[in-house]
C-alpha positions as CSV (number, residue, x, y, z in Angstrom):
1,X,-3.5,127.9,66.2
2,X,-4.1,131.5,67.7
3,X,-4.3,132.6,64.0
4,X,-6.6,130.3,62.9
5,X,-9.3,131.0,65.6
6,X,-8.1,129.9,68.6
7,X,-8.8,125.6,67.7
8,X,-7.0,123.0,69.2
9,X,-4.7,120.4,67.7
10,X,-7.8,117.8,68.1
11,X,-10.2,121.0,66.1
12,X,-7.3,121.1,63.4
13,X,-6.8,117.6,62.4
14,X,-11.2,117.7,62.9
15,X,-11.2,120.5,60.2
16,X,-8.9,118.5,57.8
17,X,-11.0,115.6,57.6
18,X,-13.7,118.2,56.7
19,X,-11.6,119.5,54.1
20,X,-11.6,115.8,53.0
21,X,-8.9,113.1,52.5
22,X,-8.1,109.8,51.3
23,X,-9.2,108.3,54.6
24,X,-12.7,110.4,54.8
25,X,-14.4,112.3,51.8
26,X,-15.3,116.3,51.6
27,X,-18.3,117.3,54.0
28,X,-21.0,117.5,51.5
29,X,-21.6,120.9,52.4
30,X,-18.3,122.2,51.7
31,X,-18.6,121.0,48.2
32,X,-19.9,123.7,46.8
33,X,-17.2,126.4,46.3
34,X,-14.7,124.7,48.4
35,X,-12.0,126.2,50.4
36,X,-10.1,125.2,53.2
37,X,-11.0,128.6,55.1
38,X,-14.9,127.3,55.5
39,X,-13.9,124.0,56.9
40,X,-11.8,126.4,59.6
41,X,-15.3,128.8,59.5
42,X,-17.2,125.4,60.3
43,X,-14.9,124.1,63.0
44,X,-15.1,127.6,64.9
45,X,-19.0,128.2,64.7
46,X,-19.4,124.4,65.9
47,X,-16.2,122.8,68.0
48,X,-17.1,119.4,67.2
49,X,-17.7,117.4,64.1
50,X,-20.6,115.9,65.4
51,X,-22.2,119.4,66.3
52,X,-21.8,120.7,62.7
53,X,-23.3,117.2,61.3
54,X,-26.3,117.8,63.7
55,X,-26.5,121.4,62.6
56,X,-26.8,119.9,59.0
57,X,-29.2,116.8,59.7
58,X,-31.6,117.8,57.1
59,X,-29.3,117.9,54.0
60,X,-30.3,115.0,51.7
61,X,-26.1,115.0,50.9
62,X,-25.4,114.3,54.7
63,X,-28.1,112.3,55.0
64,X,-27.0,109.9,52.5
65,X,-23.3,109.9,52.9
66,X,-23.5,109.0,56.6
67,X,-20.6,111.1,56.8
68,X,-20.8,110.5,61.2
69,X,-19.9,107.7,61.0
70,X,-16.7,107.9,58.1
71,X,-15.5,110.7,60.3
72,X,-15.3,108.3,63.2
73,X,-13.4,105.5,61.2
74,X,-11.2,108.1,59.8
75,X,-10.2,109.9,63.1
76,X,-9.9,106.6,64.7
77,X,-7.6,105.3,61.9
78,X,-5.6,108.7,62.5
79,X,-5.2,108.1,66.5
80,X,-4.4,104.1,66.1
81,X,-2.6,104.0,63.2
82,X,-0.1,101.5,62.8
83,X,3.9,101.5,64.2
84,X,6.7,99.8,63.7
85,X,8.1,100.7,67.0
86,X,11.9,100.6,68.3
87,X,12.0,96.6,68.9
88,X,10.4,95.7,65.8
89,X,7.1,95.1,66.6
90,X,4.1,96.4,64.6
91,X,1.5,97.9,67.0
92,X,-1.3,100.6,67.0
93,X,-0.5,104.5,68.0
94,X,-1.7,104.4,71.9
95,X,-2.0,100.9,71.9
96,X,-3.1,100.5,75.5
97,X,-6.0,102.7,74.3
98,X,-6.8,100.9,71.2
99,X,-10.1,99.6,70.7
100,X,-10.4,95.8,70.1
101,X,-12.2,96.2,66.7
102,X,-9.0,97.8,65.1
103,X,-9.4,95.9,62.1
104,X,-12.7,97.5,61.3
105,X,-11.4,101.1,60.9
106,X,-7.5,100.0,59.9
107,X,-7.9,96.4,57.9
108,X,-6.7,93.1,58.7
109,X,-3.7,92.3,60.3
110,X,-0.6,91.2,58.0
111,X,2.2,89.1,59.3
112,X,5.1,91.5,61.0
113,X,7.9,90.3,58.1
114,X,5.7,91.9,55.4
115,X,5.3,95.4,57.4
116,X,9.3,95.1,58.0
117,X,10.1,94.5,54.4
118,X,8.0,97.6,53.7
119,X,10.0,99.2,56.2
120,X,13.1,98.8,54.6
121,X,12.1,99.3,50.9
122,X,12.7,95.7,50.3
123,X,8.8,95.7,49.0
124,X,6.8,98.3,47.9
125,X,3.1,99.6,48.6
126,X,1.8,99.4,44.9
127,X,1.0,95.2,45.4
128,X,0.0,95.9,48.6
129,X,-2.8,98.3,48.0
130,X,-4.0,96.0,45.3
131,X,-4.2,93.3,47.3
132,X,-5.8,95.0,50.1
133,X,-8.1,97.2,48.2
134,X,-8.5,94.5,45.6
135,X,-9.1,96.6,42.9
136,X,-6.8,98.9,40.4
137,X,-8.3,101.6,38.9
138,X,-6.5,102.9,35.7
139,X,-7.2,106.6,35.3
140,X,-6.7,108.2,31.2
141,X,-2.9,109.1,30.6
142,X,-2.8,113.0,29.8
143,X,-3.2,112.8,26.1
144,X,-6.6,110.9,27.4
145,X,-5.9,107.5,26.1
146,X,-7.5,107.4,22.5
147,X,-5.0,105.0,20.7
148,X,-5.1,101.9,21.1
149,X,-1.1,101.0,22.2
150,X,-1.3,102.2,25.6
151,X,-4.3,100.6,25.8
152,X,-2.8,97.4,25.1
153,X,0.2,98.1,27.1
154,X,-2.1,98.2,30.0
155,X,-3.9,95.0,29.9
156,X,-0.6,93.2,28.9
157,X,0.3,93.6,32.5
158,X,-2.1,91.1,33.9
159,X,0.3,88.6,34.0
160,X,2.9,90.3,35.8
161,X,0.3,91.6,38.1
162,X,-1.1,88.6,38.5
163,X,2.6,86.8,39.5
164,X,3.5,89.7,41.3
165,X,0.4,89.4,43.9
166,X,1.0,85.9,43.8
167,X,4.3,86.1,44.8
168,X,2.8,88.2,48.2
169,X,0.0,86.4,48.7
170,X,0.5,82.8,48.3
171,X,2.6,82.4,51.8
172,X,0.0,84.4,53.6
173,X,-3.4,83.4,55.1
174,X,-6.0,82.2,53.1
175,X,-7.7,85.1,53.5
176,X,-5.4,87.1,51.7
177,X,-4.4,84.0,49.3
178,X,-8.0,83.7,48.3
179,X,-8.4,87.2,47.2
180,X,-9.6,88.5,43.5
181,X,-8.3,91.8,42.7
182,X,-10.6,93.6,39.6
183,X,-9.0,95.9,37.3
184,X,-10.7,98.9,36.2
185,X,-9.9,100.7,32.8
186,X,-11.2,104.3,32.2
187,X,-12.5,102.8,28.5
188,X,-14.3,100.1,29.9
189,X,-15.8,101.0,33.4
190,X,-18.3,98.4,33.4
191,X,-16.3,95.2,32.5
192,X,-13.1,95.6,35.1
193,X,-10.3,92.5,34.6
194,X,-10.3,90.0,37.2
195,X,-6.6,89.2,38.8
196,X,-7.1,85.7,40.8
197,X,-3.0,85.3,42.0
198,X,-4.7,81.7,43.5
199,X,-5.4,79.9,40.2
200,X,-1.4,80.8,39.3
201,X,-0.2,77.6,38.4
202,X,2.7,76.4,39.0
203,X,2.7,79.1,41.6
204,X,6.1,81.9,41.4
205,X,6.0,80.9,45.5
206,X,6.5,76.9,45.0
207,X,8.8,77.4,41.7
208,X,11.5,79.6,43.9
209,X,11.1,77.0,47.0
210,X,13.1,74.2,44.7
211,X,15.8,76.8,44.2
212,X,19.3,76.1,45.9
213,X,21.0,80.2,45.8
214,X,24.4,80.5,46.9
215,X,24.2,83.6,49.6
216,X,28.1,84.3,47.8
217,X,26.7,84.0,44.4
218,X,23.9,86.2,45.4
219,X,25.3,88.8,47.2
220,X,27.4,89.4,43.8
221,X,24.0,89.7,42.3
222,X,22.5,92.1,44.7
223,X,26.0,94.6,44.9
224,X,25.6,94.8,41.2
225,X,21.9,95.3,40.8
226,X,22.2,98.5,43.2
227,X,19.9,97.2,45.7
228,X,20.4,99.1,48.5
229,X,19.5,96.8,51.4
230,X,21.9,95.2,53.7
231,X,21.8,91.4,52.6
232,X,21.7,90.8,56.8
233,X,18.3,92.5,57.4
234,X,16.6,90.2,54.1
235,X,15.4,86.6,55.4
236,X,16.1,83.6,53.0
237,X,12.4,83.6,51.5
238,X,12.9,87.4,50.6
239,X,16.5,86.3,48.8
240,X,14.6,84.3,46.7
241,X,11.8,86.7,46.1
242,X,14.0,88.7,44.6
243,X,16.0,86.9,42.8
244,X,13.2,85.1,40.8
245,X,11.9,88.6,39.9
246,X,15.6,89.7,38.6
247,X,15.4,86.6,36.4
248,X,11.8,87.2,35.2
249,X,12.5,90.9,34.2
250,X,16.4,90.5,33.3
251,X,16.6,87.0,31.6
252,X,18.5,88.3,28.7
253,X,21.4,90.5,30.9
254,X,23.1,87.7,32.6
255,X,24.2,84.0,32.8
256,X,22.0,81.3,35.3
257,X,25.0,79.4,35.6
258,X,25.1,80.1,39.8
259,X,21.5,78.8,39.9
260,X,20.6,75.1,40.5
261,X,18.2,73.4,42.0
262,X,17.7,71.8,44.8
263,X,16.2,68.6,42.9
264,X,19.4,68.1,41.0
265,X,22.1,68.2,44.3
266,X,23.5,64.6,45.1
């Protein structure tokens, strides 16, 4: 830190949200011929974020960005951010610190099992961050996009998006369940796709509930399919989850002959 004029940790992690970020955009002043050496320059002339705002209080970029107060979220989101801590629970950094508003800085709240399965690379973040974002925004491939195959490649995955979120949604609460996720293509900014997982009928959620799965049959299923998650840490729900998703992309490479249903048991 010595090296870099003397800052703090706290200064550091101040100048990288300068610098910009997913969580917090680029300082509007630093936009113009950027480098990370000015947001340092900044951070040592002023100490504080809140000075160097101040000091800038009369640029129209500042001004309009209301950049205080996406700094605050953004440094708050860094301090509390989420934990799966050593007994499983899912709790804020500093949690006897945390403010009460969490969710207005980190999102709402999903149920424990989902932040476990994402633990364990049962799930991935991709549905996630459609769900919670509710948007997907598709950016040009490298050759820019011009024909019209990949084009169509794209928008012929609304229907697995569209199960996919489903599959996630549907258990949760209605405020996830209800959610619209818009898709945005570079070629047609202003008409995005619409994803609505909750007009999905019958739903992928209820159509795997009537399934009766071995746990023998499917652990053959799972050794052979490479997953590498112990079948002891993946509930009964998640089994199934899985399993209908094998059988919508795979239908062709194996036999259903281990599945039934739980209508047809005597």
């Amino acid at each position: 830190m010595q090296d870099i004029g003397g800052l703090n940790h706290d200064q550091f992690i101040d100048s990288c949200l300068l610098a910009g970020s997913d969580l917090c955009d680029t300082f509007p002043p630093l936009d113009i011929n950027f480098t990370f050496k000015n947001a340092l320059d900044l951070m040592k002339a002023h100490r504080t974020v809140d000075a160097i705002v101040a000091h800038f209080k009369e640029n129209a970029a500042v001004k309009k960005s209301d950049y205080l107060e996406k700094y605050r979220k953004a440094k708050s989101a860094i301090r509390y951010h989420i934990i799966l801590n050593d007994e499983g629970k899912v709790e804020p950094m500093h949690l006897s610190e945390a403010p009460k508003d969490i969710h207005v800085f980190i999102g709402e709240r999903l149920p424990d099992e989902v932040y476990f399965y994402l633990s364990r690379g049962v799930m991935g973040p991709q549905v996630l961050d459609m769900l919670i974002l509710q948007k997907i925004v598709e950016d040009p491939p490298l050759d820019n996009g011009d024909g019209d195959d990949y084009r169509k490649f794209l928008e012929g995955l609304q229907g697995i998006r569209t199960q996919s979120l489903a599959l996630l949604s549907q258990p949760l609460h209605r405020f996830w369940s209800a959610r619209t996720i818009d898709v945005i293509y570079w070629y047609d900014e202003t008409k995005p796709r619409r994803l609505a997982p909750k007009d999905l009928l019958p739903t992928p959620y209820d159509t795997i509930m009537n399934w009766n799965v071995k746990e023998a049959d499917f652990s053959t299923l799972l050794s052979a399919s490479k997953v590498c998650i112990p079948i002891e840490f993946i509930s009964p729900r998640c089994l199934f989850l899985i399993v209908w998703c094998i059988t919508q992309l795979c239908s062709n490479c194996f036999s259903h002959s281990w599945l039934s249903y739980k209508d047809d048991r005597t």
